[in-house]
C-alpha positions in Angstrom: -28.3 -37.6 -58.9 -28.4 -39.1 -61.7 -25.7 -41.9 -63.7 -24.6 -38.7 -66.4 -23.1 -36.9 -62.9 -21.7 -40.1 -61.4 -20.2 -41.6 -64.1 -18.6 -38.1 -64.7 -17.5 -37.8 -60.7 -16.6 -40.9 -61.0 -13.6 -40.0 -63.9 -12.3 -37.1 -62.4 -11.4 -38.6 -59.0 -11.2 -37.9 -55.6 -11.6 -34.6 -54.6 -10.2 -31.9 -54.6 -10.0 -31.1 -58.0 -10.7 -28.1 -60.0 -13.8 -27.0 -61.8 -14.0 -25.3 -64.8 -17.3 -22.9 -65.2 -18.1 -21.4 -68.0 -21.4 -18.9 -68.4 -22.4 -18.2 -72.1 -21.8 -19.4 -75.3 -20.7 -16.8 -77.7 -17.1 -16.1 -77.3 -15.6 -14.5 -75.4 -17.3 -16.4 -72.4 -16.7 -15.3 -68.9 -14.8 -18.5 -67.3 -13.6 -19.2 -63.8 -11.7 -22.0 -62.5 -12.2 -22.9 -58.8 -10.7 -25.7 -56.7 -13.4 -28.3 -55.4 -12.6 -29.5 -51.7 -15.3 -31.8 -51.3 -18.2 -34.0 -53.0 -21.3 -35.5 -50.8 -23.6 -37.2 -52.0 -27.0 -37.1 -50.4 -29.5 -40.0 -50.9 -32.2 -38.4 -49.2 -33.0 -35.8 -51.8 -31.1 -37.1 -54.7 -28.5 -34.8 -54.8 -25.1 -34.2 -55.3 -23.4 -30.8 -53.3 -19.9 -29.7 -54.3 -17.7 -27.5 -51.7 -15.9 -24.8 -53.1 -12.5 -23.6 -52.4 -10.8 -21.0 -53.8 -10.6 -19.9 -57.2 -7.9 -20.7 -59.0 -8.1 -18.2 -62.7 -10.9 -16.1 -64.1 -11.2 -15.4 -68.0 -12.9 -12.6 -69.6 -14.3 -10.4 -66.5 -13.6 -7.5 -65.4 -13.4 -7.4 -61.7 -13.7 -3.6 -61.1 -16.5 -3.3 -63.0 -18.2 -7.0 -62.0 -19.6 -7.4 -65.8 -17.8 -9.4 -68.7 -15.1 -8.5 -70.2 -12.4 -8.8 -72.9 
């Protein structure tokens, strides 16, 4: 856990929000966008654990094949 993610948690809001996730860097990337339910934190190990929901669009993969697509 560190002040970078905080601050950042901290911007967004409440949850549940949604996540972008991108995987890549030349274009096109594969990109999903899934619905966070839930943010603990967890002072024991210094961590931060985000529950996922469902996912809300998905760019640039095929889902027959399971491997990136245009």
């Amino acid at each position: 856990m560190t002040d970078y993610w905080e601050n950042r948690l901290e911007k967004v809001g409440p949850a549940p929000f949604n996540l972008r996730l991108l995987n890549g860097m030349t274009p096109p990337v594969p990109e999903a966008t899934v619905v966070v339910t839930k943010v603990v934190r967890k002072m024991s190990t210094k961590t931060i654990e985000l529950h996922l929901g469902k996912v809300v669009e998905v760019h640039h993969w095929d889902r027959k094949r399971e491997i990136p697509g245009k």
